[in-house]
N, C-alpha and C positions, 0 to 999 in steps of 0.2 A: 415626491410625496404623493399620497393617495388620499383624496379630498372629494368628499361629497357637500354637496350645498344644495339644502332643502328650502325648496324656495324658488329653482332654481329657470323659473317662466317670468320671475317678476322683475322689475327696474333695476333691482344692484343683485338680486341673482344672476339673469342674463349677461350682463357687464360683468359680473364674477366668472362667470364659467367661463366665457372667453378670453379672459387674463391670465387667468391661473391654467386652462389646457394647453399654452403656449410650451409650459415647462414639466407639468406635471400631469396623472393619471386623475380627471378627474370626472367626476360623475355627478348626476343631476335628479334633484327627488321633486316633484309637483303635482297636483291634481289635474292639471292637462292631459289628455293622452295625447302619446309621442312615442309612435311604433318605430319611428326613422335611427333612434337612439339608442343602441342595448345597452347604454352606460345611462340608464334613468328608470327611476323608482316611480309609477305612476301610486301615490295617494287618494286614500279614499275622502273627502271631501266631508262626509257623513258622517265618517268614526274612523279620525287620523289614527294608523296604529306605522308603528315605525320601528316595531321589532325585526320585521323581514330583513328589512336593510343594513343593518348590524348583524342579523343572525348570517347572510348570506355572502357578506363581504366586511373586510374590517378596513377601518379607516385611519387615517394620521390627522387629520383635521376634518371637525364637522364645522361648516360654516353655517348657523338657523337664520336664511334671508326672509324666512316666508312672516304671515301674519298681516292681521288689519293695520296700514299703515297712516291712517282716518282720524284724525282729531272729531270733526261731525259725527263720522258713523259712531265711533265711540260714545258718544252722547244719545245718541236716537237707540244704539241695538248694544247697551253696555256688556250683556250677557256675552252675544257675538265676540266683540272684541277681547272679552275675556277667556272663552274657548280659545280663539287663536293665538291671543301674547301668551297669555298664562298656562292653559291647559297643555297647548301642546308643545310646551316649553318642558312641563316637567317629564311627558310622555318618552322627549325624544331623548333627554338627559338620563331619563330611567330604562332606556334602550338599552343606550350607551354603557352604563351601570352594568346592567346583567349578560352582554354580549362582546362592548367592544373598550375594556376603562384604560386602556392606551390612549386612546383618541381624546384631539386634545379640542374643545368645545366652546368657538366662538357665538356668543349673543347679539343680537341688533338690539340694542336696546336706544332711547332715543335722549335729546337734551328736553325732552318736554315732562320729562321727573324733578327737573328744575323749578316749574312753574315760571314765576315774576321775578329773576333774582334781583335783590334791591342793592348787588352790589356788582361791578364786573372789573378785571375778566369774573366768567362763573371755574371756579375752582373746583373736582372731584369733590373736595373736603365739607359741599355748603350743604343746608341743609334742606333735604327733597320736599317742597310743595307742592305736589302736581295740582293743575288744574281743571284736568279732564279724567275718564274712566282711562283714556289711552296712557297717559300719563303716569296714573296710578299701577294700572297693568303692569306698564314697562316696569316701573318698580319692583312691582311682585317675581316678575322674572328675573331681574339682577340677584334678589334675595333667592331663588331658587337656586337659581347656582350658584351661589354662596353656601347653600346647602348641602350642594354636593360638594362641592369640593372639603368643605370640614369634617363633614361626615362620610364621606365614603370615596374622597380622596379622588375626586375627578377634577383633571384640566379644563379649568374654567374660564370662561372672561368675556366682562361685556361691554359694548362699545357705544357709548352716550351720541347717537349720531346727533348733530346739528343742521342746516338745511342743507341739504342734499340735494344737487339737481345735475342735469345733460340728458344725452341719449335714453331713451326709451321711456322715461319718465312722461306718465298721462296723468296727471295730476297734479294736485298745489299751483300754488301762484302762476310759476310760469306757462304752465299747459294749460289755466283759467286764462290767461291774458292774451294765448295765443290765441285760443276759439273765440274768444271774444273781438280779434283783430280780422280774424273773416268775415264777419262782418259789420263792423262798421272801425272808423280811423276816432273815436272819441270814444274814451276805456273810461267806465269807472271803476276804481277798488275801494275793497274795504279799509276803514282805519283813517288814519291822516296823512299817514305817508311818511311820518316822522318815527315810526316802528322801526328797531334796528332787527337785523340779524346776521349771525357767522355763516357766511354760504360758502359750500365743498362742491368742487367740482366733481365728477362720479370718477375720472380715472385718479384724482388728488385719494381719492376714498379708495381704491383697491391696494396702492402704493401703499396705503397706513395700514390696511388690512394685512399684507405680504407683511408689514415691519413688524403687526404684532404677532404672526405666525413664531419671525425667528425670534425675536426677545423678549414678547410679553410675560408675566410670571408664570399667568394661566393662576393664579391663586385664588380664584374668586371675585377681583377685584371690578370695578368699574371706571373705563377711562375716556375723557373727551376726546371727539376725533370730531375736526371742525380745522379752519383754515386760521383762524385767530385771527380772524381782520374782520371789524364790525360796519358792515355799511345798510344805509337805509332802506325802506321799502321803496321809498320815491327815486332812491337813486338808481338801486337795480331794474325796476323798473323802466327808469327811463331808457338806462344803458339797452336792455334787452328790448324795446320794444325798438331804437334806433333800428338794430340789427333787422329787425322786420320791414319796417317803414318809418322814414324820417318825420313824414306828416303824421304819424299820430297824435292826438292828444289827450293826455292822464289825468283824470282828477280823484278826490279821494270822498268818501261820502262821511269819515268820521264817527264812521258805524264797529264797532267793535266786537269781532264775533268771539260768542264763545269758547274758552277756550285757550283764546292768542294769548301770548306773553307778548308785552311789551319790548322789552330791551336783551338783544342777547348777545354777549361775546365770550368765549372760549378761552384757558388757559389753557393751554393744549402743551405744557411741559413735559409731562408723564410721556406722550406722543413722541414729542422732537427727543427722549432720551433714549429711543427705538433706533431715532436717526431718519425721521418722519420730518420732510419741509413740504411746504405747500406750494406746488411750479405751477398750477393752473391759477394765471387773471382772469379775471372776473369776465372781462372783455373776452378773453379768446373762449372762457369756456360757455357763453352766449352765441357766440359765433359759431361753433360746433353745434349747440343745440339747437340753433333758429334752422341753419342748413337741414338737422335731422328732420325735425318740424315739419320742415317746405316740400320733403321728399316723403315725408311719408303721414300725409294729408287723410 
């Protein structure tokens, strides 16, 4: 296959590209310059336009990793994050459209279009309360492509990420907890600690990505990709901070930021009928992460 992935400097871009060029032709689109790579699209940052890239090569899968992936910044620069989930969702979709409508059109979209669900596991079928502008966004984008694909008959489909963590990832809880372990062995976080969440390990996430390549419908649709196992903030936490140092110690300030949903766990049926299991423990995919961590400080 020939697969481009726009996005392709960021935490599950990077880990994309180098999973999928194992097997496959593929290519990498980002706002970074990266003269080292004639298989990479450098974006303009100012006025993403992403016609070149379809006009100049055609694709069998476009993977869209890029976008503000910021719960916070969503709230402070809503506009921002709406250029990036939304705007250039439909840019690159309408690329696609007039250059390349074979190509079949993966979304990131996220579980934070769920909001609070007051009921679990959360099911495709519930219904979207987001909490944040990011949340709302991600919405707006699933609906885009739903758009297109009714209307003008593009391979679509988007993938409700849940937490997401490993390698490269500079940000969220775990990349907060480690800076915070430099210096000093007494962490606070936010919340109580009794916060649940479905956490995906980043190669768990390429393996579901690969499964919806060969079976997903591509009809528009929107589907959980999460590990289906709910564990706490307290827990992961403590497990991941072991991995650092045994002597740390956690507490929680019971401060609840903007934003957070309380309670989340995955039905990830749609998923497992791909042929989608989740091999990465929790444990070992900490273990991987603390190592990347420690090496590249």
């Amino acid at each position: 296959m020939k697969i481009i992935i726009i996005g392709s400097k960021g935490f599950i871009g990077q880990s994309a590209y180098k999973y999928f060029s194992n097997k496959n032709d593929v290519w990498g689109a980002d706002i970074i310059e990266d003269l080292s790579d004639n298989r990479y699209f450098k974006i303009d940052a100012s006025n993403p336009d992403f016609e070149e890239i379809f006009k100049m090569q055609e694709f069998d899968v476009c993977i869209n990793a890029s976008g503000n992936g910021s719960v916070p910044i969503s709230l402070n620069r809503p506009v921002f994050d709406f250029e990036l989930n939304v705007m250039n969702t439909i840019k690159v979709l309408d690329a696609i459209r007039i250059n390349n409508p074979r190509c079949k059109y993966i979304n990131m979209s996220s579980a934070a279009v769920y909001g609070n669900p007051q009921v679990l596991p959360i099911k495709e079928s519930l219904e979207c309360k987001p909490l944040s502008p990011y949340g709302w966004h991600k919405l707006y984008g699933e609906q885009i492509c739903k758009e297109y694909y009714y209307l003008f008959n593009l391979q679509t489909i988007s993938l409700r990420l849940f937490s997401v963590y490993g390698e490269q990832l500079r940000k969220q809880l775990f990349w907060d907890i480690y800076q915070k372990t430099l210096r000093s062995n007494e962490i606070e976080l936010f919340g109580s600690g009794k916060e649940t969440r479905d956490f995906i390990y980043i190669d768990d996430l390429l393996e579901a990505i690969h499964h919806v390549i060969l079976k997903g419908l591509f009809n528009g649709e929107a589907i959980n990709v999460a590990s289906g196992i709910e564990t706490t903030i307290a827990s992961a936490s403590k497990i991941f901070c072991q991995e650092i140092n045994p002597d740390i110690r956690l507490s929680f300030n019971k401060i609840v930021k903007p934003g957070d949903p309380l309670n989340w766990k995955a039905d990830i049926s749609i998923l497992q009928s791909f042929g989608f299991t989740s091999k990465t423990d929790i444990r070992e995919g900490f273990k991987n992460t603390v190592k990347w961590l420690k090496e590249n400080k």
